[in-house]
N, C-alpha and C positions, 0 to 999 in steps of 0.2 A: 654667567659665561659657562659652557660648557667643559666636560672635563678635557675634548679634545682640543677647545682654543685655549687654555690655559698650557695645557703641554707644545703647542705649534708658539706661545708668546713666549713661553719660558724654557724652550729646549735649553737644556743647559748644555755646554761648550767647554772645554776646559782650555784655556791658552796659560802655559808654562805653569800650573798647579792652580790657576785662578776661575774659579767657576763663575761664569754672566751667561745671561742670556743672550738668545738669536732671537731675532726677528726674522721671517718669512718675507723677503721684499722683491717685488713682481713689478717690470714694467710695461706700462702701455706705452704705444704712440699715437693711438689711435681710440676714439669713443671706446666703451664696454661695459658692457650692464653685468653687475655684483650677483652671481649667486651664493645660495648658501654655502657653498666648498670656498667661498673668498673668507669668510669672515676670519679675523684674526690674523687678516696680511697687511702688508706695508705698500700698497703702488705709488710707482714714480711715474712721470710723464716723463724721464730720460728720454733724451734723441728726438721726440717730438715734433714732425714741422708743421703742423697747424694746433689748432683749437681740441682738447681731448676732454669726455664728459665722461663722469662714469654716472650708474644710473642706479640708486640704491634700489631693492623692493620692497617693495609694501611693509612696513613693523608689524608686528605681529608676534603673538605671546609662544608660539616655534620659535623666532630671531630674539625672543628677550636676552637683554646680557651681552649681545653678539658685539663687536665693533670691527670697523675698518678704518683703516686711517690713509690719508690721499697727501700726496707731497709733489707740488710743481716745481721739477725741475728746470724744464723749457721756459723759455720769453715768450707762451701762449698760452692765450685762456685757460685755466681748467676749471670745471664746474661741476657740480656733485647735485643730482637731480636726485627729487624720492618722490612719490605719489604725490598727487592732488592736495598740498595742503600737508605734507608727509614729512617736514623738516620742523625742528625748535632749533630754532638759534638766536644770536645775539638780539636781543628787542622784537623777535615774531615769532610767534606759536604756531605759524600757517605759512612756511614757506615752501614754493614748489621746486625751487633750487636756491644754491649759494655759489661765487664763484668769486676766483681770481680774476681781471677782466681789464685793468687797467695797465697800459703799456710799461715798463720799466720798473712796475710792483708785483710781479705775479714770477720771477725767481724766488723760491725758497719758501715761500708759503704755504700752509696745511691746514688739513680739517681732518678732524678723528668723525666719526659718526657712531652712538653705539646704538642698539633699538631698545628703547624701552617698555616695550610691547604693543605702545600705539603711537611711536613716532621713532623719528631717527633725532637723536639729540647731536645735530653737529655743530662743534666747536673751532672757530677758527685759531687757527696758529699763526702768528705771522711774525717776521720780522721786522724791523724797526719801523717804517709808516709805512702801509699796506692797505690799500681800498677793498673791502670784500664788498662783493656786490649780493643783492636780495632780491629774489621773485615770490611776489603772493600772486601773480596775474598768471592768466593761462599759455601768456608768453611763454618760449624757449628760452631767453637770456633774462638774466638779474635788471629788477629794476631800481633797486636801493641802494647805497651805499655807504659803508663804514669804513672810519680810516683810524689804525689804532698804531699807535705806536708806547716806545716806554716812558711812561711818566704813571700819576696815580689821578688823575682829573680826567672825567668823562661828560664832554660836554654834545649838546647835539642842538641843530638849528632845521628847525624846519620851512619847509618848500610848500611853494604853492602846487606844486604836481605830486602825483603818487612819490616820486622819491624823494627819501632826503636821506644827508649826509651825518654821520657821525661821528666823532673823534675822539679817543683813547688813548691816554700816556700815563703809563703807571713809572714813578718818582724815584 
């Protein structure tokens, strides 16, 4: 991580003699593809009234270190797209997106992304059962899906189609 995203994640703040950090937090409403002047922000999908993608670029040993982290606030899609094959996440080395996608679970869910120099490592965040959804296909929308909630048992059941489902409760 750079020395200027370490200073934009850790600006220090002082509230009544106590020093914490700020975070940089940016909202869309609407799709927007990540350049490098993003890295080290916080976006919401605040106010949102449809479906909002953001669109990572390429990893690459320039982005090593970098992160962004995405947080849906809207009851609408949000999906975090990277290159061809340009995501690692939960059970795939090759995904072309990850998203929120399912009605009534996609309030308060995130994904941090950071590049590792040849992929964007994104991790989902979610709260209590949350379906992320998975594309390896050249499709626009997730064709996989995880549902993870807290417990510590991670069980998964496989489909006769490209997707299947898999569930997460840590205990």
């Amino acid at each position: 991580m750079s020395f200027e995203n370490i200073m934009r994640l850790w600006s220090d703040c002082s509230v009544s003699g106590v020093e914490r950090p700020r975070l940089n937090v940016t909202i869309k409403t609407a799709s927007y593809t990540i350049t490098p002047s993003d890295f080290g922000k916080v976006f919401t999908t605040r106010g949102a009234s449809a479906a909002v993608t953001f669109t990572l670029p390429a990893a690459s040993t320039v982005n090593k270190g970098n992160w962004v982290l995405f947080v849906n606030v809207a009851n609408y899609d949000m999906i975090v797209a990277g290159a061809t094959n340009g995501l690692v996440t939960f059970n795939d080395a090759a995904a072309n997106n990850v998203g929120l996608t399912v009605a009534n679970e996609r309030i308060g869910g995130a994904f941090i992304s950071i590049s590792d120099g040849t992929s964007w490592l994104t991790l989902p965040i979610t709260q209590e059962t949350q379906t992320i959804a998975l594309d390896t296909s050249t499709s626009s929308s997730p064709s996989s899906s995880i549902s993870s909630s807290p417990s510590s048992s991670i069980s998964s059941s496989p489909s006769s189609s490209p997707s299947s489902s898999v569930s997460s409760s840590p205990s």
